[in-house]
C-alpha positions, -999 to 999 in steps of 0.1 A, spaced: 216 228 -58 191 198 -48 160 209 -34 141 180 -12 103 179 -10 77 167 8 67 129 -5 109 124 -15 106 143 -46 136 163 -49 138 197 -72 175 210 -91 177 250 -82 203 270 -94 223 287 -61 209 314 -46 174 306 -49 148 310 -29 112 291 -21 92 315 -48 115 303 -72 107 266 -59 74 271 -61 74 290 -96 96 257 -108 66 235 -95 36 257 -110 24 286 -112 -8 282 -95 15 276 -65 37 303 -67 4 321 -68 -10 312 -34 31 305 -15 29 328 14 61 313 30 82 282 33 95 255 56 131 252 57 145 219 77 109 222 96 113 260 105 94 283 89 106 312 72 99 341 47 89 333 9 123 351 -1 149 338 23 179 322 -1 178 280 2 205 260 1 220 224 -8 201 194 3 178 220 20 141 204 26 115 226 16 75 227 18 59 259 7 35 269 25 1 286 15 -36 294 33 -45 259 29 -22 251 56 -25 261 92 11 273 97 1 295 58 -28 310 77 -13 318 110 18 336 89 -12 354 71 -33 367 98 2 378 119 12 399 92 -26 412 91 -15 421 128 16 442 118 -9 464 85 -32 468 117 -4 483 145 12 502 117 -22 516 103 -33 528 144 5 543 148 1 563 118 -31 574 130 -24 582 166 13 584 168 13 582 207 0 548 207 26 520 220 26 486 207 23 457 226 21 423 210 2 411 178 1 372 175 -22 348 152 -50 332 169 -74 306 162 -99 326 143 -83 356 134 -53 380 149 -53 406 174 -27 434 186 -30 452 218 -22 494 222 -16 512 253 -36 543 242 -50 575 261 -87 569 255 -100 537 246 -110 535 205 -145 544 192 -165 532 164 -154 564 142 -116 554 155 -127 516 139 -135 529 110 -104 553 102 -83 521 113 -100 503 83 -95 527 59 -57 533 69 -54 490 67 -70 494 30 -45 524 19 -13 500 36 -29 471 18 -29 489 -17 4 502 -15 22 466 -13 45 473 13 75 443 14 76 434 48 116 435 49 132 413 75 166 423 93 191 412 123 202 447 139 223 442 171 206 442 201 214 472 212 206 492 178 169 473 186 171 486 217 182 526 212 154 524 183 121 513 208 139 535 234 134 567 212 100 555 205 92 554 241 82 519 234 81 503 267 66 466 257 89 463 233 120 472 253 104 447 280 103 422 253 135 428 237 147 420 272 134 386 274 144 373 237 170 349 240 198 351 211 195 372 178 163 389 175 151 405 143 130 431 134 110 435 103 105 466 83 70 476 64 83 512 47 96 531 73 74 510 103 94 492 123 83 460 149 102 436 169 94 400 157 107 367 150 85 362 116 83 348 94 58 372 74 43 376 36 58 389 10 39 422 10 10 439 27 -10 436 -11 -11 398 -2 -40 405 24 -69 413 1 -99 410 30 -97 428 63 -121 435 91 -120 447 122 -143 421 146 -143 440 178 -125 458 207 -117 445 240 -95 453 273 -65 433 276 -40 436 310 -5 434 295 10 397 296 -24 391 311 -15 400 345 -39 421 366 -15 434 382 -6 456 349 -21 483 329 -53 475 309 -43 477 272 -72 479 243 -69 448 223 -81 449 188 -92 417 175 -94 411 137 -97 389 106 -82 387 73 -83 367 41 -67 364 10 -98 368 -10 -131 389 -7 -157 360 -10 -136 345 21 -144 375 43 -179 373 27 -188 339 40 -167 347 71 -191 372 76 -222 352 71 -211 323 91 -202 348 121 -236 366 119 -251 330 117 -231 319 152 -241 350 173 -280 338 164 -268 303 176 -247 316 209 -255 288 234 -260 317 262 -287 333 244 -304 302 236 -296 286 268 -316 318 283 -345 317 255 -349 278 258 -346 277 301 -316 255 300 -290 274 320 -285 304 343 -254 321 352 -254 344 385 -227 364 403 -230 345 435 -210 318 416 -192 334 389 -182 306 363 -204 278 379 -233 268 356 -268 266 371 -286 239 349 -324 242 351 -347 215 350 -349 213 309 -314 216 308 -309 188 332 -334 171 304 -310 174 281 -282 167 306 -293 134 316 -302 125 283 -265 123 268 -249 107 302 -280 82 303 -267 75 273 -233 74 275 -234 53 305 -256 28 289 -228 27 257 -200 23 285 -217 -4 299 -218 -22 269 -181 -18 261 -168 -31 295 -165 -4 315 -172 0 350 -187 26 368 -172 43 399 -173 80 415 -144 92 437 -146 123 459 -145 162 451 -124 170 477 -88 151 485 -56 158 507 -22 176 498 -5 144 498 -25 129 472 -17 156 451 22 162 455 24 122 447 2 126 414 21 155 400 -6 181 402 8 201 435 40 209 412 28 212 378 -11 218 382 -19 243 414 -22 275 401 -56 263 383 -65 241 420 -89 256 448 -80 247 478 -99 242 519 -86 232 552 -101 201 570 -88 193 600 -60 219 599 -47 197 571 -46 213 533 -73 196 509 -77 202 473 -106 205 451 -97 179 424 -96 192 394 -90 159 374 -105 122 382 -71 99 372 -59 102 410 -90 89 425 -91 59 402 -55 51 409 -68 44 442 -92 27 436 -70 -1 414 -42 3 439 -72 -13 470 -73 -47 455 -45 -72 441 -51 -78 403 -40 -103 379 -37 -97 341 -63 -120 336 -85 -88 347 -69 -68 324 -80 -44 300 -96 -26 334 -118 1 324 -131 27 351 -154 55 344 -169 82 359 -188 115 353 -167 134 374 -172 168 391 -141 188 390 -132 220 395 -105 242 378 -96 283 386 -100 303 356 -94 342 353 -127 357 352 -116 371 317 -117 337 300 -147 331 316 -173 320 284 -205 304 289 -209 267 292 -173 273 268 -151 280 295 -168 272 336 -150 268 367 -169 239 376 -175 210 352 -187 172 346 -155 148 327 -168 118 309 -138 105 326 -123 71 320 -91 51 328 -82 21 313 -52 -1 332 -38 -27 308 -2 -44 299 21 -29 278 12 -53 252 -25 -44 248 -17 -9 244 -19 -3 203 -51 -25 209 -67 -4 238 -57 26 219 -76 16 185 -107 3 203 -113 37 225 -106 60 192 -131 37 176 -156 41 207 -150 79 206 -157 80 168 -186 60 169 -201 81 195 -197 115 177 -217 99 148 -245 99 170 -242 130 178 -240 143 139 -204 150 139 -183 133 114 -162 159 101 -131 162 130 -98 163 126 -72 145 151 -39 158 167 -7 142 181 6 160 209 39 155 224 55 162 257 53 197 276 83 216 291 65 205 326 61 173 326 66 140 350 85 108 342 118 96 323 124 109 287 124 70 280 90 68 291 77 93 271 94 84 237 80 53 241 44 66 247 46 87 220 57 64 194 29 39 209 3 67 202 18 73 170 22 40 157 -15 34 162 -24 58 140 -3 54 114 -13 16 116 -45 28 117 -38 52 83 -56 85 101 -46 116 91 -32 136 121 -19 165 129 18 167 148 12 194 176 47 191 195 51 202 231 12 201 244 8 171 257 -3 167 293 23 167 322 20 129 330 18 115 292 14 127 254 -20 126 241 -42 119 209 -70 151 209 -101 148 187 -111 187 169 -151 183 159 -164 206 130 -197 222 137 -225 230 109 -205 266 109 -170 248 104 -157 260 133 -143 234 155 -141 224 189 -116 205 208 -133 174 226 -121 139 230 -86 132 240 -68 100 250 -36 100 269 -10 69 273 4 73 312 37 52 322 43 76 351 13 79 372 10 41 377 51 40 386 41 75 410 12 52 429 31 21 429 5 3 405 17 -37 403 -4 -64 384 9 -101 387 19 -114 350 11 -146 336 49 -156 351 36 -149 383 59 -116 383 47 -86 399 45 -63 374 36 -24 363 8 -16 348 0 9 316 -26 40 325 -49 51 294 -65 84 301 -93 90 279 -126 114 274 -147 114 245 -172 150 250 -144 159 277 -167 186 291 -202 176 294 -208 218 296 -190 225 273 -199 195 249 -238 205 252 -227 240 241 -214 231 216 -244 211 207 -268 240 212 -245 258 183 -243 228 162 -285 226 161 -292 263 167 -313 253 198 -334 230 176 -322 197 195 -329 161 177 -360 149 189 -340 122 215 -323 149 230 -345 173 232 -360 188 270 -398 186 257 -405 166 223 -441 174 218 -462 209 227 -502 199 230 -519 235 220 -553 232 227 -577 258 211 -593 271 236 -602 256 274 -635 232 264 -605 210 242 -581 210 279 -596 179 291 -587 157 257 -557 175 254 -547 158 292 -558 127 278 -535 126 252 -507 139 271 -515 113 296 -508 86 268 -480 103 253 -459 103 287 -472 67 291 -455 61 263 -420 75 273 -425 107 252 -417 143 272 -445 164 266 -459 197 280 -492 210 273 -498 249 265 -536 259 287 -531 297 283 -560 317 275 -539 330 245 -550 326 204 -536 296 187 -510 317 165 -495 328 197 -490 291 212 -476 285 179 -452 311 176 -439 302 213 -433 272 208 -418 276 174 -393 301 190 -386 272 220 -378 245 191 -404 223 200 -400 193 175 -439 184 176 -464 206 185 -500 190 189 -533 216 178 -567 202 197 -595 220 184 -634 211 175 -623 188 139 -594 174 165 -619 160 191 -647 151 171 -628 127 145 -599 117 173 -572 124 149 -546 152 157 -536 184 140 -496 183 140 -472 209 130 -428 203 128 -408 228 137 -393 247 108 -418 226 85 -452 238 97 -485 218 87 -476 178 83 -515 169 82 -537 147 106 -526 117 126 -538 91 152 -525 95 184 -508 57 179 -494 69 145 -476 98 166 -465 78 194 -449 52 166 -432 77 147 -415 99 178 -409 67 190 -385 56 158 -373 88 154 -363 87 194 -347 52 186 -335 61 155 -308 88 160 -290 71 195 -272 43 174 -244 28 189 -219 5 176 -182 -2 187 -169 -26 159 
């Protein structure tokens, strides 16, 4: 039988075989690392039998589909390892997740650390023994007389739900209800580790019982867990809420639960990226507008967001009339075109704003500057004619790209997403977004990721993923081509024929949250900020009071000169000034002391670097100066 590949290459198989014997017939460094195989674009187990004409990619842990197969089965070794342990533990659900796996257990007490570690030595016996994870289509009701003996009451629940055949999959004489597909055997998982233990409410409803969630990780080889481990030990000294608490950035208090309180260094930094956003959006032709927090029902029911959007809306009553909180901008600026008549001479129309919105989250997503209730977009909406639309797109993935560059993030990768089951507007409008959004980038010759059914409910959507210096990485810049809002709001724009016509609505962000953007950034640099963005660039420690009054003079001339600077008058010794402000990731600190004020030069010290020798005050101002001017490069060719 002919076997097609990816690329057009097609493979001769006799009948009956399967995608290991594919893989063996390419090489054997692939059968090596298969895990599994897409059949016709579904995945399935490495065993399943192909047939004619079939197309087949195998699929290993280079791929994301090979690793989220991987860590799922990692899920199943963990259930079946805590059920053979405490046989009175019932089994919830188990999926991959973006770093790592997790499965939740309804058990009497919750697990301790001694429970962790008897978990992890059952995983390691399951692991050892290479159990084939054995996939079979029992009838329904076989399924269901086998959970019901088990008293497994998620399952039956689930069981319930699943529409058509489901299957279950086997590992000896373990048994869990699941779609797959899985690894061959449990020996494939060579790494395991439990991360940590958490409470869970079943389907995530509050209303249910509290499960214990155990979240893990897995890999296919020890040195991956290794530097797993390294890297995640490296992150928790980097956590943005401990550093926004060490450095004075940010505050969070239960008289707002979710709602950041930035303090006056972290409105330094703040300030300092939208000063300079603004400044690069000037430049590329947008214009500036704000539009208000709060807005009526009506406005809401016409934009889409009453019907697909108002579970995540807060809501007040003003005038006995129902207003919403907006959670996004795009409505706001839709009125704002739809006030004035406009030509397409006017046209590419770009509107921004640094928008406050506000969005309900469960308190149990709740993370940091990560995931707030309250939050600044880099909003901006671009109105344009169906022709300048491949155009508009290329120029504002350029933008968005050029912008992360100044930010030291280079390494991203980008996603296509494609329409939602909720969504607004005629199938015809959407496949003609998406293969707008699509030709552009194929055009273009990016590399992108397909990521079907998670586009927004008005339009599909490009999404930019950042890596950080720990590779993890970070959904932030998305652009999003909109046929139906303008059609919703009755947008018109009079042609070159002097026909009144509709307009195209480009949705676009580039940090998407400035909160949780500057999070991220606080990872990225471990708290030591570039010198541009960072709240005070130089610390003046003066030796002891009789050097205070030069040390005000040269603060003096160092603010003069643009230069945020703070200067240390404690009556504490000189190694503790310089430990403080080694530990607040001062860039510059500044020693005054007796050789200081008698020559004019001055002592200065880089953080992480120590001792860099004597300079004029001139020479510092220069060189803070270029290295301020240095990093905030923009270009937009």
């Amino acid at each position: 039988m002919k076997i097609n590949l990816p690329g057009g290459n097609v493979k001769e198989l006799p009948e009956g075989a399967n995608a290991f014997d594919l893989a063996k017939s390419i090489s054997p460094k692939l059968a090596q690392a298969a895990l599994a195989a897409k059949v016709n674009g579904t995945a399935v187990d490495l065993y399943r039998p192909l047939s004619d004409n079939d197309s087949v990619e195998i699929l290993t842990f280079d791929s994301p589909e090979g690793v989220s197969i991987f860590r799922h089965s990692s899920s199943h070794i963990l259930a079946q390892a805590v059920q053979e342990l405490y046989p009175d533990a019932k089994i919830a659900i188990g999926p991959a997740i973006e770093n790592g796996f997790y499965y939740d257990f309804d058990v009497e007490k919750p697990f301790t650390p001694e429970d962790i570690q008897a978990i992890e030595a059952r995983v390691k016996k399951i692991i050892s023994e290479k159990i084939p994870f054995v996939r079979s289509e029992p009838s329904t009701e076989e399924i269901q007389q086998y959970f019901s003996s088990k008293g497994e009451i998620y399952k039956l629940e689930l069981l319930n739900a699943i529409k058509g055949l489901p299957s279950v999959y086997t590992q000896g004489t373990w048994k869990d209800l699941c779609r797959g597909p899985h690894v061959p055997d449990t020996g494939y998982v060579k790494a395991f580790k439990v991360l940590s233990v958490a409470g869970a409410y079943w389907r995530g409803d509050e209303k249910n019982k509290m499960l214990q969630r155990i979240y893990g990780i897995s890999f296919p080889k020890v040195s991956m867990l290794e530097e797993y481990i390294h890297l995640l030990e490296e992150a928790q000294k980097r956590d943005h809420r401990k550093l926004g608490r060490e450095l004075d950035l940010f505050s969070f208090h239960t008289e707002g639960t979710g709602f950041p309180f930035w303090h006056p260094k972290g409105m330094l930094v703040y300030n300092t990226i939208a000063d300079f956003s603004r400044k690069a959006h000037l430049a590329a032709g947008y214009m500036e507008v704000k539009t208000p927090i709060i807005l009526n029902e009506e406005l809401w029911h016409k934009s889409g967001h009453w019907d697909k959007y108002k579970e995540n809306m807060y809501f007040t009553t003003i005038d006995e009339q129902t207003h919403a909180v907006k959670p996004m901008n795009c409505p706001g600026h839709l009125l704002i075109y739809k006030n004035t008549a406009h030509s397409y001479r006017e046209f590419p129309m770009r509107f921004f704003e640094f928008g406050l919105v506000h969005r309900h989250e469960k308190s149990s997503t709740l993370h940091g500057l990560f995931r707030v209730r309250q939050f600044t977009q880099d909003d901006a909406h671009i109105f344009c004619t169906p022709e300048q639309i491949e155009p508009q797109i290329t120029e504002v993935m350029n933008f968005i790209m050029n912008m992360y560059k100044v930010f030291g993030f280079e390494d991203y990768k980008i996603e296509l997403s494609t329409r939602p089951e909720k969504y607004i507007g005629s199938l015809e409008m959407w496949d003609k977004a998406e293969k707008a959004l699509q030709s552009v980038l194929e055009q273009q010759k990016i590399d992108y990721q397909l990521n079907p059914g998670d586009g927004a409910f008005y339009g599909p959507k490009i999404d930019f993923h950042i890596k950080d210096v720990l590779k993890r990485s970070w959904q932030c810049g998305t652009i999003q081509l909109d046929f139906s809002m303008p059609e919703r709001f009755d947008l018109e724009y009079t042609d070159i024929d002097g026909q009144k016509k509709r307009p195209v609505m480009i949705h676009r962000a580039m940090f998407g949250s400035m909160e949780r953007f500057i999070g991220i950034l606080i990872e990225h640099f471990g708290g030591a900020l570039p010198v541009w963005l960072s709240p005070v660039q130089v610390k003046i420690l003066p030796i002891s009071d009789r050097f205070i009054e030069f040390a005000s003079r040269v603060e003096l001339q160092l603010k003069e000169a643009g230069i945020r600077v703070e200067t240390d008058i404690r009556a504490e010794k000189i190694g503790y000034k310089i430990r403080e402000a080694e530990v607040n990731k001062v860039p510059c600190m500044v020693i005054i002391g007796e050789k200081e004020l008698e020559s004019g030069s001055l002592s200065i010290r880089q953080h992480g670097k120590g001792d860099i020798g004597l300079l004029s005050l001139d020479n510092l101002i220069s060189r803070l100066s270029d290295e301020t001017r240095k990093n905030p490069v923009f270009n937009n060719n």
